[in-house]
VOVEXGU-16429 format. One record per residue (C-alpha): residue number from 0; residue in one letter; x, y, z. Coordinates in Angstrom, 3 decimals, padded with zeros to 6 digits, m for minus. Example, Ala and Ser with C-alpha at 12.3 -4.5 7.8 and 13.67 -1.06 7.14 Angstrom:
residues 2
<ronu><seq>0</seq><type>A</type><c1>012.300</c1><c2>m004.500</c2><c3>007.800</c3></ronu>
<ronu><seq>1</seq><type>S</type><c1>013.670</c1><c2>m001.060</c2><c3>007.140</c3></ronu>
This chain:
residues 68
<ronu><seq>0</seq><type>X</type><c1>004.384</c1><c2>015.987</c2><c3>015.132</c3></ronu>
<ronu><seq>1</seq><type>X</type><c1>005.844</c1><c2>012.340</c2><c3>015.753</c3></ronu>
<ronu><seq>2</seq><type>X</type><c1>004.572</c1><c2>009.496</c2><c3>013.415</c3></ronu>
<ronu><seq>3</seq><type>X</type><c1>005.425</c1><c2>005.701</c2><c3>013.666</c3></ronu>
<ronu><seq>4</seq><type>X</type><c1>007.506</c1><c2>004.113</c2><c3>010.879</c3></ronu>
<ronu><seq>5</seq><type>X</type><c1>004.537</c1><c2>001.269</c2><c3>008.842</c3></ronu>
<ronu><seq>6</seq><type>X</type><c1>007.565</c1><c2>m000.876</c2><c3>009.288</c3></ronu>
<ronu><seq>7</seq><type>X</type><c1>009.637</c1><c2>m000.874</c2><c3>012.100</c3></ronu>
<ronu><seq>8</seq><type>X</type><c1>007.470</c1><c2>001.324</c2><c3>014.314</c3></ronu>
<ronu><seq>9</seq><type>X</type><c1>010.407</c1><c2>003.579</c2><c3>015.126</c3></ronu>
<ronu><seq>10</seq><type>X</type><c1>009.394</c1><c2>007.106</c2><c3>016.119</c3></ronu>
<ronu><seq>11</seq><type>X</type><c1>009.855</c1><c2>009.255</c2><c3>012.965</c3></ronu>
<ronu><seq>12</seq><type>X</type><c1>009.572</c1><c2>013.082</c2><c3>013.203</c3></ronu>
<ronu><seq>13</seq><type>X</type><c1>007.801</c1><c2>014.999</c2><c3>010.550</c3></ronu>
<ronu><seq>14</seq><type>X</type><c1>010.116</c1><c2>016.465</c2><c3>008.409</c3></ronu>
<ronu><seq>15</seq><type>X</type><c1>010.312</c1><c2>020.493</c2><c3>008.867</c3></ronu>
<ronu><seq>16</seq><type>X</type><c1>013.093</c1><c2>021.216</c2><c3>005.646</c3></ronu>
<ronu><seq>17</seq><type>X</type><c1>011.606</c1><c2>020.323</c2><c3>002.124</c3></ronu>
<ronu><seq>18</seq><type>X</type><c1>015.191</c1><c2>019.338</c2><c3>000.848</c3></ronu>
<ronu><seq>19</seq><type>X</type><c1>016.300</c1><c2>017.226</c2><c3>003.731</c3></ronu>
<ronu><seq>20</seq><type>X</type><c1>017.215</c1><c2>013.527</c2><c3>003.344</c3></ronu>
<ronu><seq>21</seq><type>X</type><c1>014.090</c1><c2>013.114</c2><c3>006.015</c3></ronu>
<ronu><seq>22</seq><type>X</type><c1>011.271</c1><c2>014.080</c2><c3>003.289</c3></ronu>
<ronu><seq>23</seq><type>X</type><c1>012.592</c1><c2>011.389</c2><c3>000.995</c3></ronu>
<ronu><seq>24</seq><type>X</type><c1>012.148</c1><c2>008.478</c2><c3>003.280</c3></ronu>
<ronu><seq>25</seq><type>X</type><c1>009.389</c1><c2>010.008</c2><c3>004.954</c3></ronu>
<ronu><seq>26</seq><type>X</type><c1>006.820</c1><c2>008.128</c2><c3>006.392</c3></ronu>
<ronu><seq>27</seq><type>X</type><c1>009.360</c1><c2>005.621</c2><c3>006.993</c3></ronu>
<ronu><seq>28</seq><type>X</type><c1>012.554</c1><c2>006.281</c2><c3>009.251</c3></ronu>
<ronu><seq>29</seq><type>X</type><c1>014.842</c1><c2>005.417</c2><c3>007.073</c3></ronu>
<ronu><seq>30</seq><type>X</type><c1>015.580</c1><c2>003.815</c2><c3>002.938</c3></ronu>
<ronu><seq>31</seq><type>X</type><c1>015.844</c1><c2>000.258</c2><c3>004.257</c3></ronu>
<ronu><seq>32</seq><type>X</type><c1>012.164</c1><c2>000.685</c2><c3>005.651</c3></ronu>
<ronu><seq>33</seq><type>X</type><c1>010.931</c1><c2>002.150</c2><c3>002.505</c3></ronu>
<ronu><seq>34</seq><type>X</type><c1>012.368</c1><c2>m000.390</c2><c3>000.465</c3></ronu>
<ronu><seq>35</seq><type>X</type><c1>011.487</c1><c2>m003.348</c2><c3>002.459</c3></ronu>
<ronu><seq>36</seq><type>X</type><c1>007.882</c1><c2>m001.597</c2><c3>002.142</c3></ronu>
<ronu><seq>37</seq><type>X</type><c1>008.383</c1><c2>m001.246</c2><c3>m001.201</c3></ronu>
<ronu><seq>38</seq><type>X</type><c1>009.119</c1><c2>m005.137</c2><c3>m000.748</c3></ronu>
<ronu><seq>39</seq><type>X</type><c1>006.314</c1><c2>m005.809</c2><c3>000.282</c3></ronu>
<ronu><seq>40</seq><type>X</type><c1>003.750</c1><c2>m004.736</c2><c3>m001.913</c3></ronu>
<ronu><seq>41</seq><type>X</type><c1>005.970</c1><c2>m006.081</c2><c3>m005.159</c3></ronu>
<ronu><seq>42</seq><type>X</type><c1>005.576</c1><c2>m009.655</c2><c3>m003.482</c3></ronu>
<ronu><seq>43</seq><type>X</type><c1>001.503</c1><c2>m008.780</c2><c3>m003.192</c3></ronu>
<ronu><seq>44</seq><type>X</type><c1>001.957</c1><c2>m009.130</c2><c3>000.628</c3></ronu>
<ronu><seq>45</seq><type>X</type><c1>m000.663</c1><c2>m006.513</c2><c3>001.162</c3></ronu>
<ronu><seq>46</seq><type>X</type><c1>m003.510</c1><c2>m006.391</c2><c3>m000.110</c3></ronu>
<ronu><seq>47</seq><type>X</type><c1>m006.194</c1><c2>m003.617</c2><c3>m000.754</c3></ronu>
<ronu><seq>48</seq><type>X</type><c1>m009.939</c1><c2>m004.796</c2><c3>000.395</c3></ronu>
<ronu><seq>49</seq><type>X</type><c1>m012.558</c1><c2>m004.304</c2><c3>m002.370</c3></ronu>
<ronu><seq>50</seq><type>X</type><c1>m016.289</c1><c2>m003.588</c2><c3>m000.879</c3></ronu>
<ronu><seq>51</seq><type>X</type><c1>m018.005</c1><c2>m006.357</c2><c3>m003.404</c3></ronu>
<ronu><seq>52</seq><type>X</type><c1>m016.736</c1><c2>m009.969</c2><c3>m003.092</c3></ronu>
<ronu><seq>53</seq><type>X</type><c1>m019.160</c1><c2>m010.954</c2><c3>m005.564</c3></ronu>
<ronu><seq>54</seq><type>X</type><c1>m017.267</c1><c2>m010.138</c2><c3>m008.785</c3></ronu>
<ronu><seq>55</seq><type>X</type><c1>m014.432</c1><c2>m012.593</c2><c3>m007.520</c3></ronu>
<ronu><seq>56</seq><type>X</type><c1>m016.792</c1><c2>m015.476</c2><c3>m006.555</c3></ronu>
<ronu><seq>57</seq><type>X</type><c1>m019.163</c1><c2>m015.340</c2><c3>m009.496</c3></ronu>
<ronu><seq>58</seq><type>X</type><c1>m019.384</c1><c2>m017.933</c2><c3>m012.084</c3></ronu>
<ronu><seq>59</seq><type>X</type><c1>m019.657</c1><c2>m017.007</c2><c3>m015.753</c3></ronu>
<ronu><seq>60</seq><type>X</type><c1>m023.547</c1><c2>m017.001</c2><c3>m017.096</c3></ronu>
<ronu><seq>61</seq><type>X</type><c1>m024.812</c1><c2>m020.126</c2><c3>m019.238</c3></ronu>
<ronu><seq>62</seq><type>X</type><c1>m027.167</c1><c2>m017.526</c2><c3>m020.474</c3></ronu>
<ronu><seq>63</seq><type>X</type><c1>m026.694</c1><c2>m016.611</c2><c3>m024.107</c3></ronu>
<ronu><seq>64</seq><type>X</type><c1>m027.446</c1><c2>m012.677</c2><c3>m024.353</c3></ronu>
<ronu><seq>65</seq><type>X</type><c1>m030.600</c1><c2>m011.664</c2><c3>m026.956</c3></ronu>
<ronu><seq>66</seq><type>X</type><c1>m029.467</c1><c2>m010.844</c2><c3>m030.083</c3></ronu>
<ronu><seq>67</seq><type>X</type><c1>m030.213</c1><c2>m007.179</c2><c3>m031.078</c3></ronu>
């Protein structure tokens, strides 16, 4: 089965040996791409999208809780 590389979009074969060089890189075709990945998400360039917005945009409460 053929995959694209996230980074380069370089066809990258699924790798069929568990101890060949491909499984370490794998998804990507080769280190560079994995590292410049790796890059990537160290310099926040990607982002992961949360389903509520609302814990971002909301303002602290003037409200005092009760005292129990």
């Amino acid at each position: 089965m053929e995959h694209k590389c996230p980074v380069c979009h370089k066809a990258v074969r699924a790798p069929v040996q568990e101890q060949s060089e491909e499984v370490k890189v794998f998804p990507f075709c080769c280190r560079r791409c994995k590292l410049v990945d790796l890059g990537a998400w160290l310099d926040a360039k990607y982002r992961i999208a949360s389903g509520s917005q609302s814990q971002e945009s909301s303002e602290p409460s003037d409200t005092v809780p009760p005292r129990l």
